[in-house]
Backbone as CSV, one residue per row, in Angstrom:
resi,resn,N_x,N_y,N_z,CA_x,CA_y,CA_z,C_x,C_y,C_z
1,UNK,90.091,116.321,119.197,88.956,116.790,118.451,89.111,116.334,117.001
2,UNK,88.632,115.143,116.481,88.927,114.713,115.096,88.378,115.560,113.997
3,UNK,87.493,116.285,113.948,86.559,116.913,113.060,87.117,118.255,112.742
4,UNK,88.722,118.542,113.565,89.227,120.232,112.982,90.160,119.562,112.229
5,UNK,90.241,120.032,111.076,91.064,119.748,110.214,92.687,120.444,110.517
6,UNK,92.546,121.542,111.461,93.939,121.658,111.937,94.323,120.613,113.194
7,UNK,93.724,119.736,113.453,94.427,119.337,114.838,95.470,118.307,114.716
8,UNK,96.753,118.691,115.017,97.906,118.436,114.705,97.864,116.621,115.357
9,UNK,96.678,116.427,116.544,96.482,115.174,116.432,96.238,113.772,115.877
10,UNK,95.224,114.405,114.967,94.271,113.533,113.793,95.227,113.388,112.764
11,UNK,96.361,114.227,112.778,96.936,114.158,111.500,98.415,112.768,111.619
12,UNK,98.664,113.290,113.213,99.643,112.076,113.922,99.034,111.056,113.365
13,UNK,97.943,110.720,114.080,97.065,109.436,114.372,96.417,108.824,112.835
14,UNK,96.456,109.984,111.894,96.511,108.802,110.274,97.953,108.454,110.197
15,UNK,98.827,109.713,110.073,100.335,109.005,110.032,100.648,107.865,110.800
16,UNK,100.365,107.551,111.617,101.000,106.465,112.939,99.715,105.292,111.943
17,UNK,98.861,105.582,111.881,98.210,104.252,111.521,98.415,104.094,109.902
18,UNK,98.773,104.791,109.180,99.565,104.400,107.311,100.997,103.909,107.986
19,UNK,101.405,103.904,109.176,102.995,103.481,109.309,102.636,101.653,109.445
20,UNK,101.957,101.979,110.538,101.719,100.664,110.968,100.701,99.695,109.872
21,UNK,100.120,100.314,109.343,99.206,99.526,107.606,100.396,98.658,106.904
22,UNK,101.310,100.025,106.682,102.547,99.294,105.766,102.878,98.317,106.115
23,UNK,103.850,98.770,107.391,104.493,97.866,108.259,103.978,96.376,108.072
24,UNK,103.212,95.828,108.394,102.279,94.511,108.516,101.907,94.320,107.183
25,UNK,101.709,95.127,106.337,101.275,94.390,105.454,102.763,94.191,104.552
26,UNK,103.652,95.031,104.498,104.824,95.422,104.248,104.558,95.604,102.242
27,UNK,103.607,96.528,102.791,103.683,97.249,101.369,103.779,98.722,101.404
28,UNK,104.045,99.458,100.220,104.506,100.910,100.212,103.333,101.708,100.397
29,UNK,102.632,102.405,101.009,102.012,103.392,100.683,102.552,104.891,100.704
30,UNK,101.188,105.522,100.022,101.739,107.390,99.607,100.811,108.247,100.448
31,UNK,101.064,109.007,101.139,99.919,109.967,101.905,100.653,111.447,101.283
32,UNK,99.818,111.732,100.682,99.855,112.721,99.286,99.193,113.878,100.453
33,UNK,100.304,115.476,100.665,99.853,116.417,101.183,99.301,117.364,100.648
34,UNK,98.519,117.758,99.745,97.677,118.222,98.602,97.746,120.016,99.480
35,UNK,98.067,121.369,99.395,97.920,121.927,99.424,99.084,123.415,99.057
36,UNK,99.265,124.350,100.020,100.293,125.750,99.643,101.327,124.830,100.329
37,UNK,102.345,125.552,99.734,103.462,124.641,100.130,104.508,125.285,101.096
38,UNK,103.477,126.192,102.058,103.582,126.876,103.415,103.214,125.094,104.570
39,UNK,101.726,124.626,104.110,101.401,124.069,104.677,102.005,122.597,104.553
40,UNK,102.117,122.274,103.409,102.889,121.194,103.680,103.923,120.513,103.602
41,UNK,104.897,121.711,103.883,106.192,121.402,104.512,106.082,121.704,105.985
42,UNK,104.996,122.606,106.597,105.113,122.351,107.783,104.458,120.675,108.306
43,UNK,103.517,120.067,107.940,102.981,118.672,108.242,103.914,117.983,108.638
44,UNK,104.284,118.185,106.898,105.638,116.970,106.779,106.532,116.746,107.492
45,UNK,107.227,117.861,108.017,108.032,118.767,108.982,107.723,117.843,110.427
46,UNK,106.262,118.481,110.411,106.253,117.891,112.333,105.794,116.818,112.386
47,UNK,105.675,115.675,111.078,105.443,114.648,111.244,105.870,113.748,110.606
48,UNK,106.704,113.733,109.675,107.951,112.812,108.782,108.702,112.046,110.473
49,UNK,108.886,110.998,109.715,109.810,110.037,110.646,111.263,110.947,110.607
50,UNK,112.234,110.823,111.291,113.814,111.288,111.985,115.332,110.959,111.079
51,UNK,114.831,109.623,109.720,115.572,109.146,109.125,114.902,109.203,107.604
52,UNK,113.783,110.376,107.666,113.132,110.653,106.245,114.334,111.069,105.434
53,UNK,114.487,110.733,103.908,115.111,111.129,102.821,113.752,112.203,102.301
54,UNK,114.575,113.709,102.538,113.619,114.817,101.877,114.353,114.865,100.170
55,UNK,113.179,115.082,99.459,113.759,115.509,97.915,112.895,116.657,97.787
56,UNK,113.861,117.736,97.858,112.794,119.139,97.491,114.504,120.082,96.859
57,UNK,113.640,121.329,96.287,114.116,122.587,95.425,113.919,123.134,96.887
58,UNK,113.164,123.390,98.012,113.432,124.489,99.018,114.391,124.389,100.153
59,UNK,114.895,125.070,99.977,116.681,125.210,100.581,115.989,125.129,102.467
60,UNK,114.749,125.456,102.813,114.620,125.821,104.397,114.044,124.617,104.538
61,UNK,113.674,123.588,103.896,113.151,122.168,104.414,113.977,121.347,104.846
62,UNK,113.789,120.230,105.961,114.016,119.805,106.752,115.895,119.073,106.245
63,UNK,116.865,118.617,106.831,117.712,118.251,106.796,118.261,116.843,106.995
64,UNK,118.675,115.865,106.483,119.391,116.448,105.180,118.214,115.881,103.955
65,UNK,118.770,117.174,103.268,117.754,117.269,102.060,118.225,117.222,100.497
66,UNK,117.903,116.781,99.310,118.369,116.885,98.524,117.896,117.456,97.713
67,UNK,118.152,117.851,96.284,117.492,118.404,95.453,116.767,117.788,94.477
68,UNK,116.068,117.680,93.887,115.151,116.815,93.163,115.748,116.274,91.818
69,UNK,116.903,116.902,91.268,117.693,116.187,90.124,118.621,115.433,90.865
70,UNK,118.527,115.055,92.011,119.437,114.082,92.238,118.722,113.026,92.802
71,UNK,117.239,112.854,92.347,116.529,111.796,92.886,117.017,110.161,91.728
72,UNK,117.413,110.323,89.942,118.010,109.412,89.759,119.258,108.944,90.267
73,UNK,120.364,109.815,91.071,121.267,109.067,91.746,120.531,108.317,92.910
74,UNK,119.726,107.877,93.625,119.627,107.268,94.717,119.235,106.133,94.190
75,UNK,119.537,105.577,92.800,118.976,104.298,92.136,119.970,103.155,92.881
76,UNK,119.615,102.045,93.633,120.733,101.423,94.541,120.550,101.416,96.266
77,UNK,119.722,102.614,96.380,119.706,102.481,97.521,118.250,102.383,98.321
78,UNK,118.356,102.335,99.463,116.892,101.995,100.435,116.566,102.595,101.073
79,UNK,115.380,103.332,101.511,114.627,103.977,102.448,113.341,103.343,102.667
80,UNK,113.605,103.759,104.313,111.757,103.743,104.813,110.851,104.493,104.552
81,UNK,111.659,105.796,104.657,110.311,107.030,104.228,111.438,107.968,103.738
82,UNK,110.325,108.568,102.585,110.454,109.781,101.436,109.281,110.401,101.487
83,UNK,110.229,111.947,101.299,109.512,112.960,101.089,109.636,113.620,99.466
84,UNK,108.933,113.274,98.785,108.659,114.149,97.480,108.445,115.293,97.807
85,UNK,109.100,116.230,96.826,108.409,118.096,97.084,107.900,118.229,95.644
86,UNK,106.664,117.991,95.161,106.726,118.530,93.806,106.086,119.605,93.934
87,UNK,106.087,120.835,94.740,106.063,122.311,94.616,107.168,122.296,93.539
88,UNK,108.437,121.904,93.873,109.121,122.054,92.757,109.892,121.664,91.394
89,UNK,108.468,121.048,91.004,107.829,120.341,89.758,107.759,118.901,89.805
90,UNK,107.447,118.322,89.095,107.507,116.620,89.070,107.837,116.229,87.773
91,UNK,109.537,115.359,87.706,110.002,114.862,86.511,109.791,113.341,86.710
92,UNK,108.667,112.744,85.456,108.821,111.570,86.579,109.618,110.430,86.108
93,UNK,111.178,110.777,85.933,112.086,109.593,85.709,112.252,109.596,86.841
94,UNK,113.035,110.717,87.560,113.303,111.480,88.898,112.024,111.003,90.014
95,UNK,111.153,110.958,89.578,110.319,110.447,90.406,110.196,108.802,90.703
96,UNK,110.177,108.183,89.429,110.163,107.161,89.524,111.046,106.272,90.058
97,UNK,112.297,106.768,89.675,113.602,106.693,90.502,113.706,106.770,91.946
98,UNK,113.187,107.735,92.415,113.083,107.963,94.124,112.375,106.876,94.487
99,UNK,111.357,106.930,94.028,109.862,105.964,94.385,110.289,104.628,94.402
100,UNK,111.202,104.008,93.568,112.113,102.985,93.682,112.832,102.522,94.993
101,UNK,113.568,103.618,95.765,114.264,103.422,96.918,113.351,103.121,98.257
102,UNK,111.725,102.897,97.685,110.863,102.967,98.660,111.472,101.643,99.324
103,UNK,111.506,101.070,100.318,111.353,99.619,101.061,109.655,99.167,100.969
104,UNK,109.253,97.995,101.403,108.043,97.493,101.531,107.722,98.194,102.632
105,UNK,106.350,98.228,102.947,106.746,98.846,104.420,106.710,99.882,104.817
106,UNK,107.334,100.972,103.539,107.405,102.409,103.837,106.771,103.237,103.616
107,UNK,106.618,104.432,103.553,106.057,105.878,103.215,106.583,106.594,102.401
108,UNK,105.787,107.027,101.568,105.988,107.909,100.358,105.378,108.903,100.799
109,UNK,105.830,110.383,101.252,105.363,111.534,101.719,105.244,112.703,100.198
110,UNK,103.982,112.329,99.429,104.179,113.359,98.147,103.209,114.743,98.501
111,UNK,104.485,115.887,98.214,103.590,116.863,98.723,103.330,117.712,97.645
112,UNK,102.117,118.099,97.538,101.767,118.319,95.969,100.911,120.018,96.153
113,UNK,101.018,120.841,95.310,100.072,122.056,95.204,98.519,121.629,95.305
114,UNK,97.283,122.676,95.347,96.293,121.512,95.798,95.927,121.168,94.106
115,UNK,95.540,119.659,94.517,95.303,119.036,93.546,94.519,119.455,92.295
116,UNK,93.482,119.873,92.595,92.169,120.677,91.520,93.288,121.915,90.951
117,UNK,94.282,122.249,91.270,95.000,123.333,90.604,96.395,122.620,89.615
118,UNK,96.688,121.774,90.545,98.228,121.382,89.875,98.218,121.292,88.262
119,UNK,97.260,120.654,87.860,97.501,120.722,86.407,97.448,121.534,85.415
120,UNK,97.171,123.114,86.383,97.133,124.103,85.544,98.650,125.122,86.028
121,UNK,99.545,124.771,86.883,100.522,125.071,87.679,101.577,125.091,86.380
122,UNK,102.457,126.184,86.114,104.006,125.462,85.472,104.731,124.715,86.242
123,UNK,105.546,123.772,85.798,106.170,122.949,86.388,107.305,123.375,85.757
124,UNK,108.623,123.500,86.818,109.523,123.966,86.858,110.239,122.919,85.935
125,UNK,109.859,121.337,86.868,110.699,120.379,86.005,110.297,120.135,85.060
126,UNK,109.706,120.469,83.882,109.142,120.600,82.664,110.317,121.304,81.903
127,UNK,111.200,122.317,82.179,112.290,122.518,81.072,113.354,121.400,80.490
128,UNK,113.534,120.569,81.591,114.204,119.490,81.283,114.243,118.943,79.900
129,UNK,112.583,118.572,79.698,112.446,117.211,78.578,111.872,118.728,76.918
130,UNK,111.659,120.067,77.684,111.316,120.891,76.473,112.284,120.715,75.116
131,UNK,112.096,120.842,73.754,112.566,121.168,73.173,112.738,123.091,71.886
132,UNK,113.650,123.089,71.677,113.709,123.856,70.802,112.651,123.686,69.821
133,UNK,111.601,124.976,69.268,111.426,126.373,69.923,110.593,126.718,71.459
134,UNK,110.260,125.737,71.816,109.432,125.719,72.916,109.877,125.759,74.124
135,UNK,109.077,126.197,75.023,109.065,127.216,76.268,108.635,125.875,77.847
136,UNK,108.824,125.806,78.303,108.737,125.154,79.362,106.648,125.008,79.415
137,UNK,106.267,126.556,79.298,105.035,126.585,79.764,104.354,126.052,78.397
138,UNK,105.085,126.289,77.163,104.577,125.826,75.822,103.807,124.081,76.015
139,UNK,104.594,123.691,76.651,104.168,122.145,76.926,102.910,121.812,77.963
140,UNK,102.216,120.785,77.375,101.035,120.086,78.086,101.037,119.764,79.073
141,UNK,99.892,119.626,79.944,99.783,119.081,81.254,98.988,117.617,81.367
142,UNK,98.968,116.948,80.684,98.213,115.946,80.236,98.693,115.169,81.247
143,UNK,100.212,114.867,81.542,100.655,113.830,82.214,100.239,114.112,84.131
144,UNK,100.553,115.362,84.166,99.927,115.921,85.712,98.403,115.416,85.990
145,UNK,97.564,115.842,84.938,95.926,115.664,85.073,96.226,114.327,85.399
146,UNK,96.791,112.907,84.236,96.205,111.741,84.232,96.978,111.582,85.847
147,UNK,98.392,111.944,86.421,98.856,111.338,87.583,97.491,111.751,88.782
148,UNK,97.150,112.939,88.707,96.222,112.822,90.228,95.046,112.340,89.996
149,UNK,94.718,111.601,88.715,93.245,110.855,88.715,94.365,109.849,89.391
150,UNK,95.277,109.086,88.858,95.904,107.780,89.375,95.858,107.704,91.269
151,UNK,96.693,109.159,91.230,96.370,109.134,92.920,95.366,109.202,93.592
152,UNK,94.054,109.756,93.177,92.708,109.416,93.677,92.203,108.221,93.634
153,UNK,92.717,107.696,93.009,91.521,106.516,92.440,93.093,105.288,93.164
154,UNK,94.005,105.259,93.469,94.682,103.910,94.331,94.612,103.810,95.712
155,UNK,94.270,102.271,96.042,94.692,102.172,97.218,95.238,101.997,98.131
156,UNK,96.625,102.333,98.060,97.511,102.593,98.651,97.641,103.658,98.923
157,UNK,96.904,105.013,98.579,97.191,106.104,98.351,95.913,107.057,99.334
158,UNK,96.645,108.184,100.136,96.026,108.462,101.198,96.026,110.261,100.832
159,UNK,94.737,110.561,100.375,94.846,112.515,100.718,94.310,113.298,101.498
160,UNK,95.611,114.350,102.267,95.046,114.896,102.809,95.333,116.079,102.387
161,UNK,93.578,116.926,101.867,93.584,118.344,101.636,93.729,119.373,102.432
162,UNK,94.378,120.514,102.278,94.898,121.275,103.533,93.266,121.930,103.838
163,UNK,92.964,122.156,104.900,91.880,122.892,105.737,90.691,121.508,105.641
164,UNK,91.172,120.398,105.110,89.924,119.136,105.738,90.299,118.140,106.403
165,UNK,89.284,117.677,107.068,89.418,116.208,107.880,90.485,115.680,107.712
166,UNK,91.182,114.667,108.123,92.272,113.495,107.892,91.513,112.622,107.558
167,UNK,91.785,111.609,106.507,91.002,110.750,105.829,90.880,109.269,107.389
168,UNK,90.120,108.971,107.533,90.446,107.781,108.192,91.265,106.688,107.734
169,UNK,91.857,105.212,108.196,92.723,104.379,107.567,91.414,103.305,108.552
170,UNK,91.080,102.657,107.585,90.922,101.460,108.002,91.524,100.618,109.078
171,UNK,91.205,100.246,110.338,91.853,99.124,111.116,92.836,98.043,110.584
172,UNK,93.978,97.706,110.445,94.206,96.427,110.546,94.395,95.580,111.387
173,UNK,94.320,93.916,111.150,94.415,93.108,112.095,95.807,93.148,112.753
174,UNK,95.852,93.112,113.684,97.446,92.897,114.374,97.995,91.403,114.070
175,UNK,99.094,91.174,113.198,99.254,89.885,112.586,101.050,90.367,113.270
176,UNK,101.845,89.334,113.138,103.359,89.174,113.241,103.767,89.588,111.886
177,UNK,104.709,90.437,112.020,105.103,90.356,110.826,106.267,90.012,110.539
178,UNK,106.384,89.390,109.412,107.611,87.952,108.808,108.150,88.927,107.722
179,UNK,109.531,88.116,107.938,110.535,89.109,107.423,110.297,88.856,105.721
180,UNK,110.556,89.999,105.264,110.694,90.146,103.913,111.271,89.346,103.390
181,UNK,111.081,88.608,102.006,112.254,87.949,100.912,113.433,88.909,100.953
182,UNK,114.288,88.162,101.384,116.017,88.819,100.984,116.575,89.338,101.931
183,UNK,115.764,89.418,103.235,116.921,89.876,104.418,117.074,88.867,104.775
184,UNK,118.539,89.198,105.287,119.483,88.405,105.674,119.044,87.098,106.624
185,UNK,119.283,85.709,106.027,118.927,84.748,107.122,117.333,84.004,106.962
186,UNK,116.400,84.666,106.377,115.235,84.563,106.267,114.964,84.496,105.039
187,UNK,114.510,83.099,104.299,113.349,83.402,102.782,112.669,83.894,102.522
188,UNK,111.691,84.315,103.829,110.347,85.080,103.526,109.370,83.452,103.137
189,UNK,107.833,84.530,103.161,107.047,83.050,102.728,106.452,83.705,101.640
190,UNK,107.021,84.107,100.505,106.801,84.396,99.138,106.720,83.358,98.056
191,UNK,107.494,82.189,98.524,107.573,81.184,97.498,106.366,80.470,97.590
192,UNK,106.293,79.700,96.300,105.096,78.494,96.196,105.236,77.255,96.761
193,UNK,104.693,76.927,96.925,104.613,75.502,97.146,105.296,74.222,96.476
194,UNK,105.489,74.475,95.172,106.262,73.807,94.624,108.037,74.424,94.450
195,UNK,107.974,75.886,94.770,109.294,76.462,94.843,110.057,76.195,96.660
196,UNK,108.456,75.327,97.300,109.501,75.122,98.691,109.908,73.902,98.637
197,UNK,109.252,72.528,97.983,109.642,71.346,97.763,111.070,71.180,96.934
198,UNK,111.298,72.664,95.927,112.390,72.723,95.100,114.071,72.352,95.879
């Protein structure tokens, strides 16, 4: 039944088709879970891939999980799919950092309070960068507002609001897909024309 926004089907069937988008095209996309963060840690939960890297503050989410100040240590390393939790806040060195370990290819699982609210939300990770005399909540939300215009408005970027539809994904063509620049054995066909005569 595509039209209930709970049917744990429709929600497979965008995930399985943003896997396979990437995949082929072998670029990163984000399917941003916009709601209480009852609901989307359960999504994420029954529908994150088996070798997801979770980054969350909630100790009962899925395993193994880390905590969100340790998203600049994973600078170095690679994943297929990540799970952002910014229920418990969004720092975005820490973010940017994670978002880094994306592979081509992969999934960025950002699960966010619902959107029309977040920028009025405290953000936990906001004490970090505060200074003396000021208060965590003392500080602006300017940077939250401008990030979810960014996430509305890219296309790579997929939302689903809790209690609506699953957004559809566009078809892609079924093409082969050729290995990336830099794994092992393979150039990739990234170079120019004059960088293959080189």
């Amino acid at each position: 039944m595509r039209d209930d926004p709970h049917d744990p089907s429709a929600i497979g069937q965008l995930v399985a088709a943003l896997r396979r988008r990437a995949r082929l095209d072998r670029h990163r996309l984000t399917l941003v879970l916009a709601g209480s963060d009852a609901w989307t840690a359960s999504v994420c939960a029954d529908h994150a891939g088996d070798r997801t890297l979770w980054l969350s503050d909630r100790q009962h989410l899925a395993k193994p999980r880390r905590p969100l100040r340790a998203a600049e240590g994973l600078l170095g390393t690679e994943v297929d799919e990540l799970v952002y939790d910014a229920h418990g806040g969004l720092d975005p060195d820490g973010f940017g950092a994670a978002t880094g370990t994306l592979r081509g290819g992969g999934l960025l699982w950002l699960l966010t309070p619902p959107l029309s609210d977040w920028p009025r939300w405290p953000d936990p990770q906001a004490d970090r960068i505060r200074v003396h005399p000021y208060r965590a909540a003392d500080l602006s939300r300017h940077f939250i507002r401008r990030f979810v215009l960014a996430l509305a408005t890219n296309r790579g970027c997929w939302i689903l609001h809790e209690g609506q539809t699953p957004p559809q994904v566009p078809r892609v063509l079924e093409r082969p897909v050729r290995p990336a620049c830099g794994e092992p054995g393979e150039p990739g066909d990234i170079a120019t024309a004059a960088q293959r005569r080189a």
